[in-house]
C-alpha positions in Angstrom: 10.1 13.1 11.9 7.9 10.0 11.8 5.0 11.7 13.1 4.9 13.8 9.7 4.2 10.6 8.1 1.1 9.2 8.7 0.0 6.7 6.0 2.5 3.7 5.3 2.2 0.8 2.7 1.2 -1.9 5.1 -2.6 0.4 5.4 -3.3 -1.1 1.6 -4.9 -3.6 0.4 -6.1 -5.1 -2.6 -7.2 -7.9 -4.7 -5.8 -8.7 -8.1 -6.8 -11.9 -10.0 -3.8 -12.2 -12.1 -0.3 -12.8 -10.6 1.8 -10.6 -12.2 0.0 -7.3 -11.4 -0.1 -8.5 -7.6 3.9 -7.9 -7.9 3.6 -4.8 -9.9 1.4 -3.2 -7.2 3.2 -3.8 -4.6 6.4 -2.5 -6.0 4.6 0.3 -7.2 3.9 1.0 -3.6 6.7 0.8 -2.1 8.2 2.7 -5.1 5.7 5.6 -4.2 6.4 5.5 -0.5 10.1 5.9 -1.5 9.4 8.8 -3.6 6.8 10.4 -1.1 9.8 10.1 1.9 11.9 12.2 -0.1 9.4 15.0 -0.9 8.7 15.0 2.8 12.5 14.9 3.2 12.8 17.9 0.7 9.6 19.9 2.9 11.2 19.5 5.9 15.0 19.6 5.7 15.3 16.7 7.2 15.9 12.7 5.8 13.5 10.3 6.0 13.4 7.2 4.8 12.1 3.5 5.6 15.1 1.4 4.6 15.4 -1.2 4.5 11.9 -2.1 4.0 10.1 -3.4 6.7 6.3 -3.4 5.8 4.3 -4.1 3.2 0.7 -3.9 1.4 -1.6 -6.6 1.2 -2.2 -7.7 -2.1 -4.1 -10.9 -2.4 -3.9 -13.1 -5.7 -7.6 -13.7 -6.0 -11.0 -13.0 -7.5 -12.3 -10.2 -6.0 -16.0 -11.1 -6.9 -15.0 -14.7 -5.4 -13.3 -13.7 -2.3 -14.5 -13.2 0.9 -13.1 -9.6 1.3 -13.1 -10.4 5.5 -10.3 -12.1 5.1 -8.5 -9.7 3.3 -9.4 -6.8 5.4 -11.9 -6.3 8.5 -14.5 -3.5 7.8 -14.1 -1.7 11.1 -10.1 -1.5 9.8 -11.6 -0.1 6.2 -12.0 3.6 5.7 -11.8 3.8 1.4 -12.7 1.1 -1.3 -11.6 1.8 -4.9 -11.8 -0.5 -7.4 -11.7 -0.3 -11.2 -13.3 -1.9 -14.3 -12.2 -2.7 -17.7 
């Protein structure tokens, strides 16, 4: 069953200058992984689930037009960048 599941929390990363939001997005996270297990769960008849929690994302408590994003994450390791403005 854990080759249908290819993507896991510990492949994110990000970069969030204020504290707070660094917790919020990585429980939102693991919350989505949790809730993606169980649809794959439901597709496939059989239960999945990684409890307890063993991995998690990388979300750095920083300035992302400060940081050096190399030592957040390697480019040969990236595939996507997102970001967002406000």
């Amino acid at each position: 069953m854990s080759s249908l599941s290819v993507v896991d929390v510990h492949q994110f990363f990000g970069i969030e200058i204020n504290e707070f939001p660094v917790r919020i997005a990585e429980t939102a996270l693991w919350m989505m992984d949790h809730i993606m297990n169980v649809c794959l769960s439901l597709e496939f008849g059989h239960t999945y689930a990684r409890i307890p929690l063993e991995s998690s994302p990388t979300i750095v408590h920083g300035d992302a037009l400060e940081i050096d994003w190399n030592e957040v994450l390697s480019p040969e390791d990236c595939s996507y960048v997102f970001g967002n403005q406000y």
